[in-house]
C-alpha positions in Angstrom: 19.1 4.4 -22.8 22.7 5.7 -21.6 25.1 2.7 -21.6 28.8 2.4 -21.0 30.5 -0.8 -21.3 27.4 -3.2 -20.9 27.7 -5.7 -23.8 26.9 -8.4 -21.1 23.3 -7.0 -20.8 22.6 -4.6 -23.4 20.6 -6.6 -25.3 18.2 -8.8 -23.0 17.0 -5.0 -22.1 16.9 -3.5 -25.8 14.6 -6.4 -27.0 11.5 -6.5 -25.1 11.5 -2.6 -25.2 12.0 -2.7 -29.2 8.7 -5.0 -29.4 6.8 -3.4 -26.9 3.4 -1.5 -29.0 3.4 1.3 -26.4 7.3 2.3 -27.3 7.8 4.2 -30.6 11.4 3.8 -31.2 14.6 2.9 -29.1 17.4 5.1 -28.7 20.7 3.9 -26.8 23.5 6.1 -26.4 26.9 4.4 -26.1 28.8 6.4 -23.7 32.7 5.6 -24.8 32.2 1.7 -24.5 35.5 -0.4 -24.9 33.5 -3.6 -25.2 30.5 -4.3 -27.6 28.2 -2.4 -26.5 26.9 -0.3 -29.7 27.5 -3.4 -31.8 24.7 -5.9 -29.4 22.2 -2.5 -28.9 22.4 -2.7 -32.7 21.6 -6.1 -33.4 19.2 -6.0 -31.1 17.3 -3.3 -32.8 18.2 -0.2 -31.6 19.0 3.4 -33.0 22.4 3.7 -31.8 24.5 7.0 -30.9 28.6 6.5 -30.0 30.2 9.0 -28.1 33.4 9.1 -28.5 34.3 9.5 -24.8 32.9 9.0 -21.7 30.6 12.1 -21.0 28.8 9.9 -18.0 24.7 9.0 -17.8 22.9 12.3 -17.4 25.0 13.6 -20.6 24.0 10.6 -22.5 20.6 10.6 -21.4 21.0 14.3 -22.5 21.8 13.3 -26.0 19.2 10.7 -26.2 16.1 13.2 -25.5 17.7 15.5 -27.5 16.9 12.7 -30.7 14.0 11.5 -29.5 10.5 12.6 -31.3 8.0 11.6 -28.8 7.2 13.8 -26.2 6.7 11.0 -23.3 10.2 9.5 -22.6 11.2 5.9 -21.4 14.5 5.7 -19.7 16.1 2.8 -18.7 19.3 1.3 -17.2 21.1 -0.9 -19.9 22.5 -3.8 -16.8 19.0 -4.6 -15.8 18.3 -8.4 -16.0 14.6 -9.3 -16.3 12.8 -6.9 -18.2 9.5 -7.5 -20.0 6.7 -6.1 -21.4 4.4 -6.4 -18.2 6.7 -4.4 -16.6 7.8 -1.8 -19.3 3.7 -1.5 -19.5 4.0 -0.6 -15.8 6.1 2.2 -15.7 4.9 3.3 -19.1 1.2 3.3 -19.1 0.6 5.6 -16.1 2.0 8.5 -17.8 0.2 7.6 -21.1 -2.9 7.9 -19.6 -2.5 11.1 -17.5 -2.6 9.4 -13.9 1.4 10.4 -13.9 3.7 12.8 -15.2 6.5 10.8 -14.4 6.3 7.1 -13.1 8.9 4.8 -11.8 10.1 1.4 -12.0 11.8 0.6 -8.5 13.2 -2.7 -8.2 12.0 -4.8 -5.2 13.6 -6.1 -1.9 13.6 -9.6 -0.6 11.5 -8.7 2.6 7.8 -7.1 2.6 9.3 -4.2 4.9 12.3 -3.4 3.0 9.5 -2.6 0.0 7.3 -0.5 2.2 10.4 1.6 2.8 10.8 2.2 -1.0 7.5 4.6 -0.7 9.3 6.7 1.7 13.3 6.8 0.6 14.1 9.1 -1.9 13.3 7.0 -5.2 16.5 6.8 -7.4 15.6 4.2 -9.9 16.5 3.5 -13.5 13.4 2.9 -15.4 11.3 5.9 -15.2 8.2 7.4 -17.7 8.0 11.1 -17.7 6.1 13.6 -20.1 9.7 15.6 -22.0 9.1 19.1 -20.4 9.8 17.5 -16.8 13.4 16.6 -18.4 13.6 20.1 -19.9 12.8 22.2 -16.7 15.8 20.5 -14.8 18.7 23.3 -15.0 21.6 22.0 -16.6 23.6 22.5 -13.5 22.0 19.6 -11.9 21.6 17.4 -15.2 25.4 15.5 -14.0 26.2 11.5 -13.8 24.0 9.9 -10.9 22.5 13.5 -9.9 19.9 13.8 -12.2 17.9 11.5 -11.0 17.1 13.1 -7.7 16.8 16.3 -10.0 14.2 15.0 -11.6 12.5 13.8 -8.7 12.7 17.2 -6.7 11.9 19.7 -10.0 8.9 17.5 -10.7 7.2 18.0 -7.3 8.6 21.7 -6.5 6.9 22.3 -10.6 3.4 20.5 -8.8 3.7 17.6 -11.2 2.6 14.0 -10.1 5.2 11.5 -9.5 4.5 7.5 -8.6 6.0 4.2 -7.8 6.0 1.0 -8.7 7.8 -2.0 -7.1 8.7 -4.2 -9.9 9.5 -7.8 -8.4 11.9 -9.9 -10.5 13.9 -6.9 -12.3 17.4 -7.0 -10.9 20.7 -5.2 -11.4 24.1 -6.7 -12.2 25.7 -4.7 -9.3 28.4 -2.7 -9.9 31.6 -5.3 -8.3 30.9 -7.7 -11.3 30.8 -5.9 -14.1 34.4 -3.8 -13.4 36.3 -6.2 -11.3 35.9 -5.9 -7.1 37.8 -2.8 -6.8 37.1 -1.0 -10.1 33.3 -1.4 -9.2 33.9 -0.2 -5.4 34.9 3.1 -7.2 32.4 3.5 -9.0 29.7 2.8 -6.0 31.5 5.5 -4.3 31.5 8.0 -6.8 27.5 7.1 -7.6 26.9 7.5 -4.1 29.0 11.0 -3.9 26.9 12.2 -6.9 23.4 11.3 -5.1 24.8 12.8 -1.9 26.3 15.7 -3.7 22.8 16.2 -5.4 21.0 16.2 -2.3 22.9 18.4 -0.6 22.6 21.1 -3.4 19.2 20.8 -4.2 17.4 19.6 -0.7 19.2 22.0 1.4 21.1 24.8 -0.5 18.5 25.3 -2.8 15.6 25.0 -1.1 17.3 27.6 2.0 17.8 29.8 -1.0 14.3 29.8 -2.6 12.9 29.9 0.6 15.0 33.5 1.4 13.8 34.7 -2.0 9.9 33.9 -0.6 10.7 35.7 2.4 12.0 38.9 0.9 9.2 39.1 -2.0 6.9 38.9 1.1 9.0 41.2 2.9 8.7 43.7 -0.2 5.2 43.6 -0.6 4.4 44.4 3.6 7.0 47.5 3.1 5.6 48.2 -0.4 1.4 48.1 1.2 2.0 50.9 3.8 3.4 53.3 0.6 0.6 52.9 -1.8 -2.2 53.2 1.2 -0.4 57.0 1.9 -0.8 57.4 -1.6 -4.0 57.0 -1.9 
């Protein structure tokens, strides 16, 4: 669990994931906090790992799978506000009994078609489930702030590994204006959205337009390559 100045919260999400029988140990990595933050992850009972600057979430998430033991990973935003145990056994379950190699928790919208739409946006949630070598085939490139979660969304499905959904009602997010301060937290929305934009510009269209040359000159090769070896022969 990457946090970073969330003393507020930290602990209301630690404590139903420390208790839950399907989760084998709980590992939050403080990424620079000012405030409290390792201090209430502590008390609450989690392993806690300080970093002693702010290296941003997909490095702390880094450091946190690097510690783990368990080969099925649990990652989870540390400013959610009403997280239990029917939904960490949600996201969680799927992937423990094969249905999923990666699952998500999305959190739900006020209105029935505002949900549907969930199934066909790009999912960028939180709370995710995922077997470890899903984590490890992500280049390290792309493994930045708010990018790796479209990372993980895109090497999952390009690797032919199953991804789901599930719309979790009742988990919310203290957004992003009160926790810093109005303008503080604008900032910060525009740099998360820059990263998710950023991401899916490098990944959706650079690198796909690049793997998709390489496909046509390995095809290309082996029509110049067929005429040769039929001479030959």
């Amino acid at each position: 669990m990457p946090a970073h100045d969330e003393a507020a919260t930290i602990g209301g999400v630690v404590e139903p994931i420390v208790r839950h029988p399907l989760v084998g140990e709980v590992i939050v990595v403080d990424d620079g906090s000012r405030d409290a933050t390792a201090a209430r992850a502590n008390d609450a009972g989690a392993r806690v790992i300080s970093l002693h600057r702010t290296r941003g979430k997909a490095a702390a998430m880094q450091w946190g799978t690097h510690l783990a033991r368990h080969e099925i990973l649990l990652f989870c935003d540390a400013d959610v506000i009403g997280l239990s145990a029917e939904k960490i056994t949600r996201i969680v379950k799927p992937v423990l009994a094969g249905q999923f190699d990666m699952h998500v928790g999305i959190r739900a919208r006020r209105t029935y078609w505002a949900n549907r739409l969930l199934h066909f946006t790009p999912v960028i949630g939180g709370e995710r489930a995922l077997r470890r070598e899903i984590w490890d085939q992500v280049p390290p490139e792309y493994k930045r702030n708010f990018q790796i979660e479209i990372a993980l969304n895109f090497f999952a499905k390009q690797n032919g590994q199953r991804m789901g959904i599930s719309i979790l009602r009742g988990l919310t997010q203290v957004i992003k204006e009160r926790k810093r301060g109005l303008l503080a937290g604008l900032w910060q929305r525009m740099l998360m959205i820059r990263d998710i934009l950023l991401a899916s510009w490098r990944i959706y269209v650079l690198l796909q337009t690049w793997m998709l040359i390489e496909r046509l000159l390995r095809r290309r090769k082996r029509s110049e390559s067929a005429p040769a070896d039929n001479v030959r022969a």
